[in-house]
N, C-alpha and C positions, 0 to 999 in steps of 0.2 A: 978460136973457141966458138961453137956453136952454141947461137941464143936458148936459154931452159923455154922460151916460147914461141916454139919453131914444131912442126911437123917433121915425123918419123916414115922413111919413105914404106913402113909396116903399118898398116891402119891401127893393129890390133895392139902398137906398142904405143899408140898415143892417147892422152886423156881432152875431152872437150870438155871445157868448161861453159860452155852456152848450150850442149844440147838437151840439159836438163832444166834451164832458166829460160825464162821470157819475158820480154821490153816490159808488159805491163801488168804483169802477174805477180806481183810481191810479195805477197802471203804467200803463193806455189812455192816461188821460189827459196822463201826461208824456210820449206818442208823441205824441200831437195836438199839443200845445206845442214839441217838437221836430219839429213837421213845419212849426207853423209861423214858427219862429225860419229853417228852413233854405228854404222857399219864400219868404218876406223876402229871403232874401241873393240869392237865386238872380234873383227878379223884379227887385230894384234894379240887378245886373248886366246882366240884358238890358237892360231901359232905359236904360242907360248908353250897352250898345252902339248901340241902335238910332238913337241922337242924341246924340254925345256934345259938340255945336260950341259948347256952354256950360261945357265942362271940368266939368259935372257929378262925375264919378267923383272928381275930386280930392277930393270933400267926401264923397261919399255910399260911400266906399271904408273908412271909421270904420265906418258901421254894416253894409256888408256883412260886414266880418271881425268885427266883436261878432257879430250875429248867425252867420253859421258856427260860429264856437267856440263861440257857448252852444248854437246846436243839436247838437252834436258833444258837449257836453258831459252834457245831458239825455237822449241816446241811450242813449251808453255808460252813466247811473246807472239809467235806464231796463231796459238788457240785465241787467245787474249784479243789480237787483230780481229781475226773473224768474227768474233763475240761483239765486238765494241762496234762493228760494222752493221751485226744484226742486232744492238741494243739502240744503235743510234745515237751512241756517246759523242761523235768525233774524236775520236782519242787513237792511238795504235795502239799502246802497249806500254805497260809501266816500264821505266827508265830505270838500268842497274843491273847488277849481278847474281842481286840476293835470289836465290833459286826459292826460299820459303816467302819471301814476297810474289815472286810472280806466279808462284802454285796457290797461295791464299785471293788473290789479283782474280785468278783465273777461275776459282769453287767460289767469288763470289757472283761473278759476270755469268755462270753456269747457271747458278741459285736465281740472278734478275732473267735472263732468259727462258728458261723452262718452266719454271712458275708449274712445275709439276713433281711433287714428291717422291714418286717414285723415279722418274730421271732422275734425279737430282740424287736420290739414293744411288741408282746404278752408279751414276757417275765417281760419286765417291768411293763406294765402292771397288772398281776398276782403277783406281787414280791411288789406292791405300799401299801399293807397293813401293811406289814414289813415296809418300809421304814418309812411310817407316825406314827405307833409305837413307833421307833428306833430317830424319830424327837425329836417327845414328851418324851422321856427317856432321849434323851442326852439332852434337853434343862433343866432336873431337876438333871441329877448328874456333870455336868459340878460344876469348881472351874479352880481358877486363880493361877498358879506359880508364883514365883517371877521371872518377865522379863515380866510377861503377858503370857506366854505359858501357853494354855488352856489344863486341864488333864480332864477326865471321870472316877469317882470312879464305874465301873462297878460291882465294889464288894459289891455295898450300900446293896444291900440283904443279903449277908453274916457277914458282920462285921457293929458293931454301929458306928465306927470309921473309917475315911480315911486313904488316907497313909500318911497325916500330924497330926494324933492324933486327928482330930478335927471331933465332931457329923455330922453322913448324913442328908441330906436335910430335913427327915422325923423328926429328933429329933430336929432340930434347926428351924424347921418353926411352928410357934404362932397357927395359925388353923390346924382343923384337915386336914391331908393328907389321904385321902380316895380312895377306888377302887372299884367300881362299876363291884362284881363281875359277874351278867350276862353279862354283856357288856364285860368285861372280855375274860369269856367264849365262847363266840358268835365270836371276833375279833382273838382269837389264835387256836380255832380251825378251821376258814381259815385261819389265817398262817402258820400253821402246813400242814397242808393239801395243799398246796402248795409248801412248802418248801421238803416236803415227797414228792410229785407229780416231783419235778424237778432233786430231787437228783435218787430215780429210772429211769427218762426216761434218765439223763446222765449217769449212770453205767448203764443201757443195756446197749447204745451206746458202751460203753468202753467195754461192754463185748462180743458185738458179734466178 
């Protein structure tokens, strides 16, 4: 059986995993990695679209939203780096998953750097499509701890189950739970494309 990491004697049939990374570019490289977490979601949906008379999407709808929220997620610790590099924190990047912690992390590290209110408006601005996203997500995986401490199963695309054994939203709620995948499509490939737009204009900064 030939090794899964082995060369195809077709250039064009193999994937390089180094030619997009570099030894000491680390912020580059968690851009690359989020570009290609978010060009995964994005191709699986077209695909979807363009043939969907196998109910494909019902299955392939798991890892289109994994992927989004980890590219989403890799961005913002991504911006985060660059920012804490030009604020002079020492710091990389806030630790975790919570996508609404590391988008608040990152409008406030935007806010101590530009110290100019109109950036800081733009930026919010451009950044408003994520959040109203990031709304409507956390208002469907939210769940209650015992004391009332509210948790976010961010993981509901990966696992049927939370971290208390019990079915995500999608399996315990009576109607269908649907995604209107143009609309989909349309709404993350501007967030992406913003999210990519802010994490390179802050590593130049960090890089010149």
């Amino acid at each position: 059986m030939k090794d899964i990491f082995s060369y195809n004697i077709d250039i064009e049939k193999n994937a390089y995993m180094n030619w997009r990374t570099h030894k000491h570019q680390h912020i580059r490289n968690m851009i690359a990695l989020a570009e290609g977490f978010s060009s995964s979601s994005i191709t699986l949906v077209k695909q979807a679209l363009a043939d969907n008379h196998d109910k494909k999407a019902d299955i392939l709808i798991y890892p289109i939203l994994f992927n989004a929220n980890h590219a989403i997620e890799v961005y913002l610790k991504a911006i985060s780096w660059s920012l804490n590099v030009l604020t002079k924190t020492n710091e990389q990047f806030k630790l975790g998953h919570s996508l609404l912690d590391l988008l608040n992390d990152v409008k406030k590290l935007v806010t101590v750097f530009e110290n100019d209110s109109e950036k800081i408006s733009y930026f919010n601005t451009m950044i408003n499509p994520l959040e109203k996203y990031l709304d409507e997500l956390y208002s469907k995986i939210e769940t209650l701890q015992s004391g009332g401490k509210k948790r976010y199963n961010i993981d509901f695309s990966r696992y049927t189950l939370d971290f208390k054994g019990e079915p995500q939203f999608y399996i315990n709620e009576f109607d269908n739970v649907v995604i209107d995948l143009e609309n989909f499509c349309e709404r993350f490939e501007e967030i992406f494309k913003q999210l990519d737009s802010f994490a390179m204009y802050y590593l130049y900064l960090e890089e010149e």
